[in-house]
C-alpha positions in Angstrom: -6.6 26.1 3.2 -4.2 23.4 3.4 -4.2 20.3 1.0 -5.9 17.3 2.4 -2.9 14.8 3.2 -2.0 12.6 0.5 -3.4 9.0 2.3 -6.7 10.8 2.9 -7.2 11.5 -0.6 -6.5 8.4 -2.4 -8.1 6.0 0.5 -11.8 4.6 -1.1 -14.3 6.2 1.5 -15.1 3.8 4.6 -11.9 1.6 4.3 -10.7 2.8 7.5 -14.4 2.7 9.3 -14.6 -1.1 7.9 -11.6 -2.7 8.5 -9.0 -3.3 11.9 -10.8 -0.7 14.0 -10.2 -2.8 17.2 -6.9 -3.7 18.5 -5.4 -4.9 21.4 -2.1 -6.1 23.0 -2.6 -8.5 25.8 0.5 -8.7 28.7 1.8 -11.4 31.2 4.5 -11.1 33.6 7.8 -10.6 32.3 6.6 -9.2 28.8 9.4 -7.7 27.0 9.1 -3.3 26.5 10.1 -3.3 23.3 7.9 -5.8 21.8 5.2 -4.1 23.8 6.6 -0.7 22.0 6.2 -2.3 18.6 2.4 -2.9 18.9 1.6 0.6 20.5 3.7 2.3 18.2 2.1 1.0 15.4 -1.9 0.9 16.7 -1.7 3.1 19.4 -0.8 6.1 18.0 -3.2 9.0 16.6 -2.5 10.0 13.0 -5.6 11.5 12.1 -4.6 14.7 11.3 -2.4 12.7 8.7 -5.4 11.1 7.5 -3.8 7.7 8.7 -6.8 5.4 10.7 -7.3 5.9 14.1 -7.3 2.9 16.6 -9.5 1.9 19.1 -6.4 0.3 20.8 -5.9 -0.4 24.5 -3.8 -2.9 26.4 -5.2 -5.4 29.1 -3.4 -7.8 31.4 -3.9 -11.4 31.7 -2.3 -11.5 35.2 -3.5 -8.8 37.6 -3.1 -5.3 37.6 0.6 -4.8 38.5 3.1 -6.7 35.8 6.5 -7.4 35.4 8.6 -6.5 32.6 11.7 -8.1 31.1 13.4 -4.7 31.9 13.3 -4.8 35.6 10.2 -2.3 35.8 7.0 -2.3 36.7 3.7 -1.5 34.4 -0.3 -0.9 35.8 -2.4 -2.3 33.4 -6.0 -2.8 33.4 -7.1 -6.7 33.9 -10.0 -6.6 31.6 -10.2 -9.5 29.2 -13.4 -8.7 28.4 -12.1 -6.1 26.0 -10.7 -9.0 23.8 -14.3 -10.4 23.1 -14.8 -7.6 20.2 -11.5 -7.2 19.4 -10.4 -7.2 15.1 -6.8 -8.3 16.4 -5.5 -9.3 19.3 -1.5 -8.8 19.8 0.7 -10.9 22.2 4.2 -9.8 22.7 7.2 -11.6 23.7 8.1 -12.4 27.3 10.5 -13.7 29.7 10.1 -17.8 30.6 7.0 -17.8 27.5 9.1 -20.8 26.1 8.3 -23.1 29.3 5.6 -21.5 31.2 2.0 -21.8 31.5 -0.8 -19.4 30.6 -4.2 -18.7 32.4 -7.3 -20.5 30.9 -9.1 -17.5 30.5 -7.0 -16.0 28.2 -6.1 -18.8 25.9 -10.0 -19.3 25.5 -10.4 -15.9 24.8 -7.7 -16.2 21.9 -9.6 -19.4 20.8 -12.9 -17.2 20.4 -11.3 -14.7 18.7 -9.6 -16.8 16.3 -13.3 -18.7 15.9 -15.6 -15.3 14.9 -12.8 -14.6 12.7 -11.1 -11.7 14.2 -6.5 -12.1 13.8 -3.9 -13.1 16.6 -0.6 -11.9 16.0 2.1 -12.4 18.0 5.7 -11.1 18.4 8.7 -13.2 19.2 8.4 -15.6 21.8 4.3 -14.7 22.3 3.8 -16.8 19.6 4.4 -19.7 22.9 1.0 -18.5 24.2 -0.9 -19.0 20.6 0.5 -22.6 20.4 -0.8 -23.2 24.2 -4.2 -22.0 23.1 -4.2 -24.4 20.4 -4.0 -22.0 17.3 -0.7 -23.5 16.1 -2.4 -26.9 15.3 -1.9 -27.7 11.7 -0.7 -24.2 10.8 2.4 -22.7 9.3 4.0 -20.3 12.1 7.2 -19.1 13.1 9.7 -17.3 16.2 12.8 -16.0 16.9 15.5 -18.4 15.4 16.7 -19.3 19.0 13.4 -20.7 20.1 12.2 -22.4 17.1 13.5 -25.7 17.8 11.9 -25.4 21.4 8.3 -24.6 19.4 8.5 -27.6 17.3 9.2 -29.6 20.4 6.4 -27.9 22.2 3.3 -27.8 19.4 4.1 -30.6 17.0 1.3 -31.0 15.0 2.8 -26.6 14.4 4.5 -26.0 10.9 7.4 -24.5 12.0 9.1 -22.0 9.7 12.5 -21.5 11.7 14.5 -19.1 8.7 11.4 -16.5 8.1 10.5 -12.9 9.5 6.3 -13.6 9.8 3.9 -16.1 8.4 0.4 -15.2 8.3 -1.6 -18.8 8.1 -5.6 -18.6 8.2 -6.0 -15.1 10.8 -3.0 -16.2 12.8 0.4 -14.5 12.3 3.2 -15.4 13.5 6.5 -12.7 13.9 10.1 -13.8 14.6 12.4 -11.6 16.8 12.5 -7.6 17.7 12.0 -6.0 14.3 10.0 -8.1 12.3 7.0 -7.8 14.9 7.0 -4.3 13.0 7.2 -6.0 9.8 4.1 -8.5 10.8 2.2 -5.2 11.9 2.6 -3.3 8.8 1.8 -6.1 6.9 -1.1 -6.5 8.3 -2.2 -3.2 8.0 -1.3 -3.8 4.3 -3.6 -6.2 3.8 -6.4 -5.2 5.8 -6.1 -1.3 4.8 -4.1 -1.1 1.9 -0.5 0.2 1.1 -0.9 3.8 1.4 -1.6 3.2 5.2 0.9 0.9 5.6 3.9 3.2 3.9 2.2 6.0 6.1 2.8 4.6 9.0 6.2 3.0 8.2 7.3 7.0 7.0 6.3 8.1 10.5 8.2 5.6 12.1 11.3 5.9 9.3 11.6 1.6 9.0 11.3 0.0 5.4 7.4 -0.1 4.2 7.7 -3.5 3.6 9.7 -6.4 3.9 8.8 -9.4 2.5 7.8 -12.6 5.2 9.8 -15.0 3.8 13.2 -13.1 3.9 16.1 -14.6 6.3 16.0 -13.7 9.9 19.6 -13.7 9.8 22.7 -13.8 7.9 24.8 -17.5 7.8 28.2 -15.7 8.4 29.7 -12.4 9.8 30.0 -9.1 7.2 33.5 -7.6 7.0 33.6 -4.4 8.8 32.8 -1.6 6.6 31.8 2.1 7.4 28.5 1.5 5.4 26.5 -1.3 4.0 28.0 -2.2 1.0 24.8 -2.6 -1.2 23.4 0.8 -0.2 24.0 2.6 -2.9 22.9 -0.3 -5.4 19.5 -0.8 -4.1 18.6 2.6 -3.5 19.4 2.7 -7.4 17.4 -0.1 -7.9 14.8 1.5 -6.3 14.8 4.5 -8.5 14.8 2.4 -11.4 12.1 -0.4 -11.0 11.4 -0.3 -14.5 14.6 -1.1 -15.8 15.8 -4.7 -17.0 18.5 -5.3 -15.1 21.5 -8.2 -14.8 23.6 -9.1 -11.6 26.5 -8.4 -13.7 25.3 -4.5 -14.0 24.8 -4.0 -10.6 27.9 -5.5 -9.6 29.7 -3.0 -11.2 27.5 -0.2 -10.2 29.0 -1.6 -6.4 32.6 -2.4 -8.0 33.0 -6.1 -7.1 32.6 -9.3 -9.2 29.0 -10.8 -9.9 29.5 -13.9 -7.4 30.9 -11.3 -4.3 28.2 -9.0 -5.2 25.6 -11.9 -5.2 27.2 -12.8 -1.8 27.1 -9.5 -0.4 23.4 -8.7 -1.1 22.3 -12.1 0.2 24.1 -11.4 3.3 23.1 -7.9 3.7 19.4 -8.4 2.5 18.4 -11.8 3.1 17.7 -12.5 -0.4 18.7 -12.3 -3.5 18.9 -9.5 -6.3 16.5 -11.0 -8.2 13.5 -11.4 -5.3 14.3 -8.1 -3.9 13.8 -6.4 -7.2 10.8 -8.7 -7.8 9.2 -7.8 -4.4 10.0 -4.2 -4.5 8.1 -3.9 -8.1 4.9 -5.5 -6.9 4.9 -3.2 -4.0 4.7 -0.3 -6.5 2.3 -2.4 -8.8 0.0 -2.4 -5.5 0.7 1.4 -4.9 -0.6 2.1 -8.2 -3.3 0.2 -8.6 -4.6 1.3 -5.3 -3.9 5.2 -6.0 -4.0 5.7 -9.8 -6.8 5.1 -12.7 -3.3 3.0 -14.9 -4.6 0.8 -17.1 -3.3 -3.1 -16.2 -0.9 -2.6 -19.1 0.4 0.4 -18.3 0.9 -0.6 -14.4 2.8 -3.8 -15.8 5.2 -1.3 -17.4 5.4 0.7 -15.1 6.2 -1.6 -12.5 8.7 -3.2 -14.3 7.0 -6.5 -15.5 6.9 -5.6 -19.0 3.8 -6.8 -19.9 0.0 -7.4 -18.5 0.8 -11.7 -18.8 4.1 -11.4 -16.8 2.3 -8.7 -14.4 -0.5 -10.7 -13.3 1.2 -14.0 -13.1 4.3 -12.8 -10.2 1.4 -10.4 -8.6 -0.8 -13.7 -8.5 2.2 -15.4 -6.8 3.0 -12.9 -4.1 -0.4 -11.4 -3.2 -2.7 -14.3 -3.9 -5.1 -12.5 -5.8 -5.3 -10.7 -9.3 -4.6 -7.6 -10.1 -7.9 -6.4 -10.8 -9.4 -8.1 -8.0 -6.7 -6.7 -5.6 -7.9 -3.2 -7.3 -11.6 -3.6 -6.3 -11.0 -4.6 -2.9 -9.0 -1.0 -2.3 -10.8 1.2 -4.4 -14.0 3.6 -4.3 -16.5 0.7 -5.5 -18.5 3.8 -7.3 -15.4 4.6 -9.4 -15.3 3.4 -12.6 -12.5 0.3 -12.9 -9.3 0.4 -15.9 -8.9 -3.1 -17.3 
């Protein structure tokens, strides 16, 4: 008999029955494919024999059965909005004309509800025009492609505007900026409401990064020289390899063979942060890993991870996941199994 797969076995027992069972991706005319790709790829896709969660997912429209696309095509979707009432997360893509248009009644109060019983809105791109029309903006930090943020500010004042990030998630609403970080927004949602080894399974399916931290640049300030490959590659699939090394800009700028400053340069251009917050982000993304699939005392995690010690551990986890360690570990593990300290 073949081995169970590795998710299924290291997933506490019900996570997947108790958490984002319910998902759906809401359309208006002009909605853009890809962004509409993005959501069903993630949700809509059956990985159960992976041990992965499966989806109730489906996908309703918000302006009559026949829509638009941004493509020039045309999709049938069923008009149903009633399916949003018990929904754990609504999706809205981007569209064409979201910055200026208006949106039916109906389906901004059926974001408001959601919002209000505490399921999560998340939109992608420009969609993130119909959650400010629906009110949800108000008072909360949100973001959007770098081209329209000035035009959301305008829009939803009393929004807090991030223009320079890939997602905020503010109080159930999250926000995505352009293309590619709506997949970022997804699978960190998935992180948080199911844990890493769902998230990294679904990201290894669709071969993208696990997990790329919100606050990263949407873009780089200035244009790279042309080069056959990126020029950090190697470095950070080194770093990778070696989270639990102590390691100094100066070493891995001659790892890449350029001075510290170009190398500094380079990376921030080519990752959207620097050495030091990548390496810091990547290690508590293992820290999670292990504390959700091993029995590693906190100590040994901390070492293991990179931090050095238990005080260091706790205090950057604390900063980046808003939690502690061991309370991150009780809320992702078997409640039956007995806890390391």
């Amino acid at each position: 008999m073949a081995a169970l797969p590795y998710y299924r076995n290291i997933l506490p027992r019900g996570i997947v029955d108790a958490m984002l069972r319910n998902v759906v991706t809401v359309l208006l005319n002009g909605v853009h494919p890809f962004e509409l790709g993005v959501v069903c790829e993630i949700f809509g896709l059956d990985r159960g024999d992976e041990g992965l969660p499966v989806y109730d997912f489906a996908v309703v429209s918000a302006e009559g059965r026949e829509l638009t696309t941004h493509a020039g095509f045309r999709v049938l979707v069923d008009p149903d909005l009633d399916r949003l009432e018990d929904a754990d997360m609504i999706a809205v893509p981007a569209g064409d004309t979201y910055v200026e248009r208006d949106y039916p009644p109906e389906l901004l109060a059926a974001l408001r509800r959601a919002v209000d019983r505490g399921a999560t809105v998340l939109s992608v791109c420009s969609g993130v025009f119909v959650l400010g029309a629906a009110g949800l903006l108000d008072g909360r930090r949100c973001t959007a492609h770098w081209r329209h943020t000035e035009a959301l500010s305008r829009r939803y004042p009393e929004a807090r505007v991030e223009p320079d990030v890939l997602y905020v998630d503010d109080s159930g609403v999250i926000t995505s900026a352009g293309t590619a970080s709506g997949i970022d927004a997804c699978l960190h949602l998935v992180r948080k409401e199911q844990g890493s080894a769902v998230a990294n399974g679904i990201a290894r399916r669709m071969v993208v990064p696990p997990h790329r931290e919100g606050g990263q640049a949407q873009y780089v300030d200035r244009p790279l020289p042309r080069a056959k490959s990126d020029t950090v590659a190697g470095v950070l699939s080194w770093m990778e390899r070696h989270l639990d090394r102590e390691v100094t800009v100066e070493e891995l700028a001659a790892r890449a063979h350029m001075s510290p400053r170009t190398f500094a340069r380079r990376f921030q251009q080519e990752t959207g942060t620097t050495p030091y917050r990548w390496l810091l982000g990547q290690r508590v993304l293992l820290a999670r890993e292990l504390l959700e699939a091993t029995d590693g005392t906190i100590d040994s995690i901390a070492v293991r991870a990179g931090f050095g010690n238990a005080a260091t551990f706790r205090h950057h986890f604390a900063r980046w996941v808003g939690t502690t360690p061991q309370a991150y570990r009780r809320a992702f593990r078997d409640p039956g199994r007995e806890l390391s300290a």
